[in-house]
C-alpha positions in Angstrom: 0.0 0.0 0.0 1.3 3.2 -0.9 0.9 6.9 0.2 -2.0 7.5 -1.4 -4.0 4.4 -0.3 -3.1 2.4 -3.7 -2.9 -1.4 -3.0 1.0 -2.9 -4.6 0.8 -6.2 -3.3 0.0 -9.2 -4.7 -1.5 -12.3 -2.7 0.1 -14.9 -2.3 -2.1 -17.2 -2.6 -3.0 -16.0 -6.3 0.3 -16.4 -7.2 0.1 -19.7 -5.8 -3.0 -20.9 -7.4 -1.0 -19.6 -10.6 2.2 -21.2 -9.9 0.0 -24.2 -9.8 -1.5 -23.9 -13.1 2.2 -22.8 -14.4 3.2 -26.2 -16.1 3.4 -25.9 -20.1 0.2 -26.1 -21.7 -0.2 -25.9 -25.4 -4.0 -25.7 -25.6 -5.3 -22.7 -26.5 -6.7 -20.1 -23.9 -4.5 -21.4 -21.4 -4.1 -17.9 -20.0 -7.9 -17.5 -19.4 -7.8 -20.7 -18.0 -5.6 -19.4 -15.3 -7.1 -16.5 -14.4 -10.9 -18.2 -14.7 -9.1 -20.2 -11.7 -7.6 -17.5 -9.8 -10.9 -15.4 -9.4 -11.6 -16.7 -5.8 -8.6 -15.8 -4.1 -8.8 -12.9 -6.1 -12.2 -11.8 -4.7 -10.9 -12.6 -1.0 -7.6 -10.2 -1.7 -10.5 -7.3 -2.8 -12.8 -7.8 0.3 -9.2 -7.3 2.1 -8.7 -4.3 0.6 -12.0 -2.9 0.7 -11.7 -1.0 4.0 -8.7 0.7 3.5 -9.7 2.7 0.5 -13.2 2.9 1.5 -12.5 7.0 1.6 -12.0 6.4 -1.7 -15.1 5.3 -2.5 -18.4 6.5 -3.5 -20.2 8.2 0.3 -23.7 7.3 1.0 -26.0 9.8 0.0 -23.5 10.7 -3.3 -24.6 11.2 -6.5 -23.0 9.2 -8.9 -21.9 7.8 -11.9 -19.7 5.1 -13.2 -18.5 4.6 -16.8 -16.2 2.1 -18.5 -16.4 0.6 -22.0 -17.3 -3.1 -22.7 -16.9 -5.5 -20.2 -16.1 -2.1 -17.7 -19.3 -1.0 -19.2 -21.4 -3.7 -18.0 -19.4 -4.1 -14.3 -20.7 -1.1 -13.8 -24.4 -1.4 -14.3 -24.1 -3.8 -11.8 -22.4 -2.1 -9.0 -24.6 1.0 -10.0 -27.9 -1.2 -9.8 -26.4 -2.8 -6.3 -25.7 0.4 -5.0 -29.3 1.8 -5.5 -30.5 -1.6 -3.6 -28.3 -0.8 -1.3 -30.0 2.4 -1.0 -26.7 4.7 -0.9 -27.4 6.9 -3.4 -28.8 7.5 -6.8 -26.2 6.0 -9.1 -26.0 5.9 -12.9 -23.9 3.4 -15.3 -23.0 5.0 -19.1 -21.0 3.7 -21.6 -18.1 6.6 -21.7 -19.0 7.7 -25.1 -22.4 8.2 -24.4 -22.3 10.1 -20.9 -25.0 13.1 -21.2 -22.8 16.1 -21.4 -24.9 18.1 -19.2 -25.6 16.2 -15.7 -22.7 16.7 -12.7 -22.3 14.2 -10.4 -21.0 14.7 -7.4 -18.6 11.8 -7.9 -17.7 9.8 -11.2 -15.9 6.5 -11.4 -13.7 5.3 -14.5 -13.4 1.4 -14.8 -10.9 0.7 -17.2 -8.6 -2.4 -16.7 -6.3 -1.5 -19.3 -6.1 2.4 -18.2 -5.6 3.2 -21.9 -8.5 3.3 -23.6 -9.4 6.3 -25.7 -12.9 6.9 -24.4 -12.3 7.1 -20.8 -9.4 9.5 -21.7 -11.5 11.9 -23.6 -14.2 11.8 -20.7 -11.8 12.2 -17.9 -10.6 15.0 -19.8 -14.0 16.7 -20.2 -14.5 16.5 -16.6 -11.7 18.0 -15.3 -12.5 20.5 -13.0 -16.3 19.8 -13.2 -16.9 16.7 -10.3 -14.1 14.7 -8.6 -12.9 11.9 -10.3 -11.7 8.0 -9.4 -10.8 5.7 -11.5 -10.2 1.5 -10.7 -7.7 0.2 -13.2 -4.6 -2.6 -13.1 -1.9 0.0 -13.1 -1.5 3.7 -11.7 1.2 4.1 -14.4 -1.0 4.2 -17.0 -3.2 7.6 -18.8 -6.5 6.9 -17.2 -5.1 6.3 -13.8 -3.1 10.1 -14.5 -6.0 11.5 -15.4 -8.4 11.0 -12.5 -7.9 12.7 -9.4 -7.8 9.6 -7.1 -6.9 5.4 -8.2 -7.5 2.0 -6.8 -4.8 -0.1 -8.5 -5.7 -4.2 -8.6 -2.2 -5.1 -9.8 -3.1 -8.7 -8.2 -5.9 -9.0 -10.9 -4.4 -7.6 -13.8 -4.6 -10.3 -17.1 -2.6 -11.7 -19.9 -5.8 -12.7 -21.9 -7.8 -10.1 -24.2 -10.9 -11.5 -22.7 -11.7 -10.2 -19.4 -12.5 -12.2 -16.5 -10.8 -12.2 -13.1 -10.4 -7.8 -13.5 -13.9 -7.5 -14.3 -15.2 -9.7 -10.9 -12.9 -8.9 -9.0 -13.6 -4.9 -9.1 -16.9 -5.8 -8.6 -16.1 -7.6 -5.6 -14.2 -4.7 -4.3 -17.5 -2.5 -5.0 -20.2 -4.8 -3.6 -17.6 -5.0 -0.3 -17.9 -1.4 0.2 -21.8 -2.0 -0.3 -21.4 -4.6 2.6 -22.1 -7.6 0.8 -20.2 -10.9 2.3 -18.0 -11.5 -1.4 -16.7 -14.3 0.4 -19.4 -16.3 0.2 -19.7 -15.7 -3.7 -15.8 -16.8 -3.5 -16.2 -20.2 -1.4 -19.4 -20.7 -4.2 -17.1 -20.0 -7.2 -14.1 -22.5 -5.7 -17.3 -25.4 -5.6 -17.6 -24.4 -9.6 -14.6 -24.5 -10.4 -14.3 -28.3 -9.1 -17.3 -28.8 -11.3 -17.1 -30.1 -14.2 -19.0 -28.0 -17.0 -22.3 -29.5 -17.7 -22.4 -31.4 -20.9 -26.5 -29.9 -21.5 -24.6 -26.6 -21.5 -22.1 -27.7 -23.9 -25.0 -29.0 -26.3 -26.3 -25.4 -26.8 -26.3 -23.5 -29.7 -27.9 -20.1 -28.5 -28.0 -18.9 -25.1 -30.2 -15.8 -23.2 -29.2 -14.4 -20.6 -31.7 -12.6 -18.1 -31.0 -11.0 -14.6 -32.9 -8.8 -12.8 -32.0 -5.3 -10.7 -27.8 -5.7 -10.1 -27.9 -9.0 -11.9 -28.7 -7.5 -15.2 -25.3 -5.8 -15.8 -23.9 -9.9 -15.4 -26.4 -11.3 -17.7 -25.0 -8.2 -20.6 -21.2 -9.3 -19.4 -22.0 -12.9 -19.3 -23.4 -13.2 -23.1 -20.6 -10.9 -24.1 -18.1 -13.8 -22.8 -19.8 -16.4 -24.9 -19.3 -13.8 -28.2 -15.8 -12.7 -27.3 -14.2 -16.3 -26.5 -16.5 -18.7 -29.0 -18.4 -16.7 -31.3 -21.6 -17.9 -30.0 -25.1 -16.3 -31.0 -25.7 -14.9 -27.4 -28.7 -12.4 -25.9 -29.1 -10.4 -22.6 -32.4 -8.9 -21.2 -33.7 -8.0 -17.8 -35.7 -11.3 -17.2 -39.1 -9.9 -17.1 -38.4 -8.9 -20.4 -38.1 -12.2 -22.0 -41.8 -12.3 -23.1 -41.5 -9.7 -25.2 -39.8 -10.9 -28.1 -36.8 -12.6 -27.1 -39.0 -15.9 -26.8 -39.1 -16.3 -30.1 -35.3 -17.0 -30.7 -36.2 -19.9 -27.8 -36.1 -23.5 -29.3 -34.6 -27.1 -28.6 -31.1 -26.0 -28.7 -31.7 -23.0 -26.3 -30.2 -21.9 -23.1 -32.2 -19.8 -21.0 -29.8 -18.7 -18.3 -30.9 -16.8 -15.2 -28.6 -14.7 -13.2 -30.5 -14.2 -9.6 -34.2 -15.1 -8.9 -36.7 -16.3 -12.1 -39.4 -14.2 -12.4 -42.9 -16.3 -11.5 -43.9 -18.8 -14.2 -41.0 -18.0 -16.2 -38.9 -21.0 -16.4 -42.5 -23.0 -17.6 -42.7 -20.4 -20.0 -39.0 -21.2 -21.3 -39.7 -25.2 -20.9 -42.9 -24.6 -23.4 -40.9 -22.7 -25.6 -38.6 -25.6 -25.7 -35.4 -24.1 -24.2 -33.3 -25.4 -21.0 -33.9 -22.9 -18.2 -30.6 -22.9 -16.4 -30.3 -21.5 -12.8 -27.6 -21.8 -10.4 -28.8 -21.4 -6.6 -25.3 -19.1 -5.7 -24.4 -15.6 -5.5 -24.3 -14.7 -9.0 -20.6 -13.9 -9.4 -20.1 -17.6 -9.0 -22.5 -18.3 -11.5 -20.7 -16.1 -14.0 -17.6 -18.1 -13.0 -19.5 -21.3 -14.6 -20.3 -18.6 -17.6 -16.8 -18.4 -17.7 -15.8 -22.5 -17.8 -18.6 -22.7 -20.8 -17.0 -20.3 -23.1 -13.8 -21.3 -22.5 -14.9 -24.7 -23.5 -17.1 -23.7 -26.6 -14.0 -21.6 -27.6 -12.1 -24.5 -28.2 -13.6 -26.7 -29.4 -14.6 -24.2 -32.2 -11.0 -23.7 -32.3 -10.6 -20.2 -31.0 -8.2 -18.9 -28.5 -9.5 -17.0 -25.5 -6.0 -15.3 -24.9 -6.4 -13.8 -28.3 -10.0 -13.8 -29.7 -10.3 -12.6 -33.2 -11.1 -8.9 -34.0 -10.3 -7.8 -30.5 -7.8 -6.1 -28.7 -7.2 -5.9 -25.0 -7.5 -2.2 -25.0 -9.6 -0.1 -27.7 -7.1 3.2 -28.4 -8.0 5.5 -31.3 -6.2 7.9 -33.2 -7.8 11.8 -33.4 -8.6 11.3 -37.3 -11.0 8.2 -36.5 -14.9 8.8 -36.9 -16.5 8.2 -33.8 -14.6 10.3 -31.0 -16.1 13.1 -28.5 -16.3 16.6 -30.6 
């Protein structure tokens, strides 16, 4: 921990549970496979943490708003749906580029594992001087981390692999800490799926749905985004009540319904007459996007792919000033 409350240690026991997975392995996604593994301990090392930058962190009764870009993006719906529950303050997720230019918070928070990407920049420069500023990122070396007037550094968490997974949760375990949730249950429950083997049903699919409800909705969006990034798959996300309207008709034999959190009433029948598999896990939810995680990591290869390096991706998005797109 340094002067200004920035964690630079890593845990032991992730660098054991990746010592253990060090022997050479040619398969592909062998990375991902690693950190899939390592999310537990990685979890316990952010609950740790937790309290000492808790003056970091959002207040009760802030306003606030939290922006990141993909998987970031989708962490923070989550924490900002939890922190409503919660009931500590109206909070608002936004993709960076899309951030209404005329609202002031009275706190906004960057999520950007990579620290570089060019949309996070542009908005951290726009705000300066306007509302304070945090940002939770792998390295306080790197532009984003500059730019905001405060950082949380997860060094312990940072990734090899293009496709996020062990960053992602593991700021969100940090997050729902300082909400007061017990993350250490969701880590025991993810260290039971990761013994698991991954269910064959799941590996029969060919299109999967994703619902949530309230915090759980920002894991369904990040959980079908895993399926597309690692394996290509055809993949959906909607707040489960919204299932009925319209994204039933995609529902057949060869359909996964998967639930993150609570089914609505009469909804899995609903799937089972459609004739989809309504999947459930009865976990905290973060576990159960650690079983997401074993499925594409599975579909990926045996299509073939590579999770370390997924095709068309990059592990950070960074744009040059003559590309279409950017903040006027």
């Amino acid at each position: 921990m340094n002067h200004n409350g920035v964690e630079t240690h890593k845990s032991e026991e992730i660098d054991s549970v990746m010592a253990k997975e060090a022997p050479v392995k040619q398969a592909v996604g062998v990375r991902t496979e690693q950190e899939i593994a390592s999310q537990p301990a990685c979890w316990r090392r952010a609950t740790e943490l937790a309290g000492s930058v808790a003056g970091m962190l959002p207040a009760p009764g802030e306003r606030v708003a939290v922006v990141g870009c993909g998987t970031s993006w989708f962490i923070a719906q989550s924490y900002a749906a939890a922190r409503e529950e919660s009931g500590q303050g109206e909070t608002d997720a936004f993709a960076a580029s899309e951030m209404p230019r005329a609202r002031r918070y009275d706190r906004v928070l960057f999520l950007s594992r990579s620290g570089t990407t060019t949309e996070i920049l542009e908005l951290a420069e726009r705000l300066r001087g306007t509302s304070p500023t945090l940002a939770i990122t792998a390295d306080v070396r790197t532009p984003v981390a500059l730019a905001a007037d405060a950082v949380i550094e997860l060094p312990f968490a940072d990734e090899e692999s293009v496709v996020q997974t062990r960053f992602a949760t593991t700021e969100l375990a940090l997050l729902r800490a300082h909400l007061g949730y017990d993350v250490r249950q969701a880590a025991d429950a993810a260290e039971q799926v990761l013994a698991e083997p991954v269910p064959q049903e799941l590996l029969a699919a060919r299109q999967f749905t994703f619902l949530g409800t309230g915090w759980t909705y920002g894991l369904a969006n990040e959980a079908a985004l895993k399926l597309r990034e690692s394996a290509g798959m055809w993949t959906e996300s909607y707040p489960a009540m919204e299932y009925r309207h319209g994204p039933a008709a995609v529902t057949d034999s060869r359909s996964v319904v998967w639930l993150l959190g609570p089914a609505p009433a009469g909804l899995t029948e609903d799937i089972a007459a459609a004739g989809g598999l309504a999947w459930s896990d009865a976990m905290d939810p973060m576990a159960a996007l650690v079983r997401v995680h074993k499925v594409a990591l599975a579909m990926a290869r045996a299509r073939g792919f590579d999770s370390d390096r997924p095709r068309n991706l990059t592990r950070s998005v960074i744009l040059t000033p003559s590309e279409p797109g950017l903040m006027p």
